[in-house]
C-alpha positions as CSV (number, residue, x, y, z in Angstrom):
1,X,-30.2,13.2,25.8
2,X,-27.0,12.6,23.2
3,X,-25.7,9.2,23.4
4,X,-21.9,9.8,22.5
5,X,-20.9,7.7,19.8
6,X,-18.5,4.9,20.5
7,X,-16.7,2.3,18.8
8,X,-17.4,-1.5,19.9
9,X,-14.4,-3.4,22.1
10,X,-14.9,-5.9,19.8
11,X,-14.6,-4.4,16.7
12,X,-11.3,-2.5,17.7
13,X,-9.8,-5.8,18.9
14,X,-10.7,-7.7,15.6
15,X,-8.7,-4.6,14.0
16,X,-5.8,-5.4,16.6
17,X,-5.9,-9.1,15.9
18,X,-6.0,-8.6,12.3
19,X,-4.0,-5.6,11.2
20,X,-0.4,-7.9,11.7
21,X,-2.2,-10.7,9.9
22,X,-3.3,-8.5,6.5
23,X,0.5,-6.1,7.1
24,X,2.4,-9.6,7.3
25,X,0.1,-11.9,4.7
26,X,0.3,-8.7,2.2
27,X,4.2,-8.2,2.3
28,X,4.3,-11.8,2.0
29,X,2.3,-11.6,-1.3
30,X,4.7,-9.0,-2.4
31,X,7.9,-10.6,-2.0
32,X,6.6,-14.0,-3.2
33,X,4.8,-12.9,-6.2
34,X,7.3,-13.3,-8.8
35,X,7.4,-17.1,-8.2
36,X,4.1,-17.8,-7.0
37,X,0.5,-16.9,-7.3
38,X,0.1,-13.5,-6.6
39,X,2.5,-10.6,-6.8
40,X,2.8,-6.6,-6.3
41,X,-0.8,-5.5,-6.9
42,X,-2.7,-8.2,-4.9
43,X,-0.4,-7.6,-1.9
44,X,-0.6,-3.8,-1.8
45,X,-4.0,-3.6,-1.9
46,X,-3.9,-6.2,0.8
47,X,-1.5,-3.7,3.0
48,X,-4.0,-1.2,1.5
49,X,-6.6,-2.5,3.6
50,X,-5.4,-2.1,6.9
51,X,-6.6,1.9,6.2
52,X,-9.9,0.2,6.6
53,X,-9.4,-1.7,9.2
54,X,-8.0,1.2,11.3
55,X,-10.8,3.2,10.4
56,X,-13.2,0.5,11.5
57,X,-11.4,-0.2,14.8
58,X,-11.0,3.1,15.3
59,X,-12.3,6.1,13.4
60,X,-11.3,9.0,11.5
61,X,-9.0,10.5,13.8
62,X,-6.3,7.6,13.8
63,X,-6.8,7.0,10.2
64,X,-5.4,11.0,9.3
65,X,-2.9,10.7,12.6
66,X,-1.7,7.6,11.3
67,X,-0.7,8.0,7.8
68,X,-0.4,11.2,6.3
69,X,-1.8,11.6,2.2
70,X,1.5,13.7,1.3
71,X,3.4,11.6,2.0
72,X,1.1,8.5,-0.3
73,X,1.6,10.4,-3.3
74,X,4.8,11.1,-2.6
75,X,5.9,7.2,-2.2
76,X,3.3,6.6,-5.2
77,X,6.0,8.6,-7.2
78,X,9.0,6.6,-5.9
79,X,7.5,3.6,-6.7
80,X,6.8,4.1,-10.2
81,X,10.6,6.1,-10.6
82,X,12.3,2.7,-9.4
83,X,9.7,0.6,-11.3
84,X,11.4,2.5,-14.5
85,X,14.6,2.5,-13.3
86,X,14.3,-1.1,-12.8
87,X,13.0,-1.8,-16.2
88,X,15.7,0.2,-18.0
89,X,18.6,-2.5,-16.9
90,X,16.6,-4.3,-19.2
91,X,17.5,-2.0,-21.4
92,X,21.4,-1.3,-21.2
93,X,22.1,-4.9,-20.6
94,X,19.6,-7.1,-23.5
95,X,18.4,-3.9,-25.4
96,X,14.9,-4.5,-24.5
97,X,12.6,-2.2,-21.9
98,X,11.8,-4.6,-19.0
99,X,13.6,-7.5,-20.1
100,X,14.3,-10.2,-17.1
101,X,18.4,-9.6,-15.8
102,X,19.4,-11.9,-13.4
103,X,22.0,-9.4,-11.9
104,X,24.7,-9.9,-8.8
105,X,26.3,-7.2,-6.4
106,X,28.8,-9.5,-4.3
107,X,26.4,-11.0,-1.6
108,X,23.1,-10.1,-3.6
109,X,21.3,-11.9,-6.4
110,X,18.3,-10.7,-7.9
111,X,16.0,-11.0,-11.2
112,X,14.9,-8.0,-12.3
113,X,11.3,-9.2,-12.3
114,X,11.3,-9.5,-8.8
115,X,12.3,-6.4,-8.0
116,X,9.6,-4.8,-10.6
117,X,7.3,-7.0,-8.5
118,X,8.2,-5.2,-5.3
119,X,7.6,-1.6,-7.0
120,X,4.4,-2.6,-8.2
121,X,3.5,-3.7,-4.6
122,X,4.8,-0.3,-3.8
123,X,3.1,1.6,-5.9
124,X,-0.7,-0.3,-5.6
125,X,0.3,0.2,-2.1
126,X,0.3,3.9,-1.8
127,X,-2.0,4.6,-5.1
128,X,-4.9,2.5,-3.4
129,X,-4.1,3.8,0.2
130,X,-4.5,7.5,-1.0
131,X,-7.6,6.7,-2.8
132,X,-8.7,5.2,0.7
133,X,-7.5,7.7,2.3
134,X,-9.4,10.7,0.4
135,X,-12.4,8.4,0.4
136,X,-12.6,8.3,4.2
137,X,-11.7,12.0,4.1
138,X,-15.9,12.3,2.6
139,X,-16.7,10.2,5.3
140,X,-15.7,12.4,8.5
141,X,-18.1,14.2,10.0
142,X,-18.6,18.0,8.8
143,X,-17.5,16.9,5.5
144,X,-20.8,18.4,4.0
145,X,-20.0,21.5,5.3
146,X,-16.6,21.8,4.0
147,X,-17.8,21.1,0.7
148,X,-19.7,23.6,-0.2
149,X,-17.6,26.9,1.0
Protein backbone atom coordinates (compact mmCIF):
# COMPACT_ATOMS: atom_id res chain seq x y z
CA UNK A 1 0.00 0.00 0.00
CA UNK A 2 1.22 3.85 -1.19
CA UNK A 3 1.29 6.20 1.55
CA UNK A 4 0.35 9.56 -0.32
CA UNK A 5 2.84 12.01 0.40
CA UNK A 6 1.92 15.02 2.40
CA UNK A 7 3.28 18.10 3.66
CA UNK A 8 3.46 18.56 7.71
CA UNK A 9 0.66 21.27 9.35
CA UNK A 10 3.49 22.44 10.90
CA UNK A 11 5.83 23.11 8.45
CA UNK A 12 3.15 25.01 6.16
CA UNK A 13 2.26 27.18 9.18
CA UNK A 14 5.96 28.09 9.97
CA UNK A 15 5.87 29.17 6.11
CA UNK A 16 2.54 31.24 6.92
CA UNK A 17 4.02 32.72 10.08
CA UNK A 18 7.14 33.54 8.36
CA UNK A 19 6.64 34.43 4.72
CA UNK A 20 5.31 38.30 5.98
CA UNK A 21 8.21 38.38 8.39
CA UNK A 22 11.24 37.55 5.54
CA UNK A 23 8.62 39.84 2.50
CA UNK A 24 8.51 42.76 5.22
CA UNK A 25 12.18 42.36 7.01
CA UNK A 26 13.68 42.12 3.18
CA UNK A 27 11.95 45.26 1.71
CA UNK A 28 12.87 46.90 4.90
CA UNK A 29 16.61 45.99 4.05
CA UNK A 30 16.05 47.49 0.69
CA UNK A 31 14.79 50.80 1.45
CA UNK A 32 17.06 51.26 4.39
CA UNK A 33 20.30 50.17 2.89
CA UNK A 34 21.64 53.30 1.67
CA UNK A 35 21.86 54.64 5.25
CA UNK A 36 22.33 51.67 7.23
CA UNK A 37 23.84 48.21 7.28
CA UNK A 38 22.61 46.42 4.59
CA UNK A 39 21.23 47.43 1.23
CA UNK A 40 19.76 46.08 -2.29
CA UNK A 41 21.53 42.65 -2.45
CA UNK A 42 21.08 41.46 1.13
CA UNK A 43 17.36 42.30 1.04
CA UNK A 44 16.53 40.64 -2.30
CA UNK A 45 17.92 37.66 -1.59
CA UNK A 46 16.08 37.91 1.66
CA UNK A 47 12.61 38.39 -0.47
CA UNK A 48 14.32 35.75 -2.55
CA UNK A 49 13.75 33.31 -0.01
CA UNK A 50 10.30 33.18 0.49
CA UNK A 51 10.58 30.88 -3.00
CA UNK A 52 11.89 28.45 -0.43
CA UNK A 53 9.75 28.84 2.05
CA UNK A 54 6.71 28.34 -0.20
CA UNK A 55 8.18 25.38 -1.59
CA UNK A 56 8.72 24.01 1.88
CA UNK A 57 5.25 24.84 3.20
CA UNK A 58 3.93 23.84 0.23
CA UNK A 59 5.48 22.11 -2.77
CA UNK A 60 6.15 22.48 -6.27
CA UNK A 61 2.84 23.17 -7.47
CA UNK A 62 2.38 26.62 -5.57
CA UNK A 63 5.95 27.53 -6.17
CA UNK A 64 5.23 27.53 -10.45
CA UNK A 65 1.37 28.87 -9.70
CA UNK A 66 2.76 31.45 -7.77
CA UNK A 67 5.43 33.19 -9.59
CA UNK A 68 5.92 32.75 -13.01
CA UNK A 69 10.04 32.52 -14.37
CA UNK A 70 8.99 34.91 -17.51
CA UNK A 71 8.14 37.23 -15.90
CA UNK A 72 11.78 37.06 -13.26
CA UNK A 73 13.79 37.63 -16.11
CA UNK A 74 11.74 39.92 -17.44
CA UNK A 75 11.85 42.32 -14.10
CA UNK A 76 15.65 41.15 -13.90
CA UNK A 77 15.95 43.37 -17.11
CA UNK A 78 14.03 46.37 -15.66
CA UNK A 79 15.97 46.41 -12.88
CA UNK A 80 19.26 46.63 -14.34
CA UNK A 81 17.67 49.30 -17.28
CA UNK A 82 16.71 51.72 -14.29
CA UNK A 83 19.91 50.80 -12.37
CA UNK A 84 21.57 52.56 -15.56
CA UNK A 85 19.29 54.97 -16.04
CA UNK A 86 19.69 55.97 -12.62
CA UNK A 87 23.45 56.09 -12.81
CA UNK A 88 23.53 58.27 -15.89
CA UNK A 89 21.96 61.51 -13.90
CA UNK A 90 25.25 61.14 -12.53
CA UNK A 91 26.35 61.67 -15.61
CA UNK A 92 24.36 64.78 -17.25
CA UNK A 93 24.39 66.61 -13.98
CA UNK A 94 28.44 66.06 -12.35
CA UNK A 95 29.89 64.37 -15.56
CA UNK A 96 30.69 61.27 -13.69
CA UNK A 97 28.79 57.62 -14.25
CA UNK A 98 27.05 56.95 -10.89
CA UNK A 99 27.94 59.91 -9.19
CA UNK A 100 25.56 60.69 -5.84
CA UNK A 101 22.66 63.66 -7.04
CA UNK A 102 20.64 64.70 -4.47
CA UNK A 103 17.65 65.54 -6.91
CA UNK A 104 13.94 67.19 -6.17
CA UNK A 105 10.61 66.87 -8.12
CA UNK A 106 8.23 69.27 -5.99
CA UNK A 107 7.10 66.98 -3.15
CA UNK A 108 9.95 64.35 -3.73
CA UNK A 109 13.57 64.29 -2.60
CA UNK A 110 15.92 61.69 -3.34
CA UNK A 111 19.77 60.72 -3.60
CA UNK A 112 20.58 58.92 -6.41
CA UNK A 113 22.29 56.23 -4.29
CA UNK A 114 19.24 55.39 -2.84
CA UNK A 115 17.41 54.80 -5.67
CA UNK A 116 20.47 52.62 -7.20
CA UNK A 117 19.99 50.81 -3.84
CA UNK A 118 16.42 49.95 -4.63
CA UNK A 119 17.36 48.57 -8.26
CA UNK A 120 19.88 46.48 -6.94
CA UNK A 121 17.34 45.04 -4.50
CA UNK A 122 15.35 44.64 -7.65
CA UNK A 123 17.52 43.04 -9.54
CA UNK A 124 19.13 40.34 -6.70
CA UNK A 125 15.56 40.01 -6.29
CA UNK A 126 14.47 38.56 -9.45
CA UNK A 127 18.14 37.19 -10.60
CA UNK A 128 18.26 34.93 -7.34
CA UNK A 129 14.40 34.12 -7.51
CA UNK A 130 14.89 32.72 -11.11
CA UNK A 131 17.83 30.84 -10.21
CA UNK A 132 15.58 29.40 -7.31
CA UNK A 133 13.09 29.00 -9.33
CA UNK A 134 14.87 26.76 -12.15
CA UNK A 135 16.58 25.04 -9.29
CA UNK A 136 13.24 23.80 -7.81
CA UNK A 137 12.21 23.18 -11.43
CA UNK A 138 15.15 19.85 -11.06
CA UNK A 139 13.51 19.11 -8.06
CA UNK A 140 9.77 18.23 -9.21
CA UNK A 141 9.04 14.99 -9.61
CA UNK A 142 9.46 13.46 -13.28
CA UNK A 143 12.22 15.83 -13.83
CA UNK A 144 14.48 12.80 -14.72
CA UNK A 145 12.37 11.90 -17.24
CA UNK A 146 12.11 15.25 -18.92
CA UNK A 147 15.71 15.42 -19.10
CA UNK A 148 16.66 13.02 -21.10
CA UNK A 149 14.00 13.27 -24.29
Amino acid sequence: MKRKKTKNIIVKCAADFFLPIFLTYGFYVIFHGNSSPGGGFQGGVLIASVILLLFLGYGHEMVHKVFDEELLHKGESLAEAIYVLIALIGLIFAGLFATNIIFSLGIFEAETTMLMNDAVGLDVLTGIGCLLLMLLKTLAPGAEKKGGE
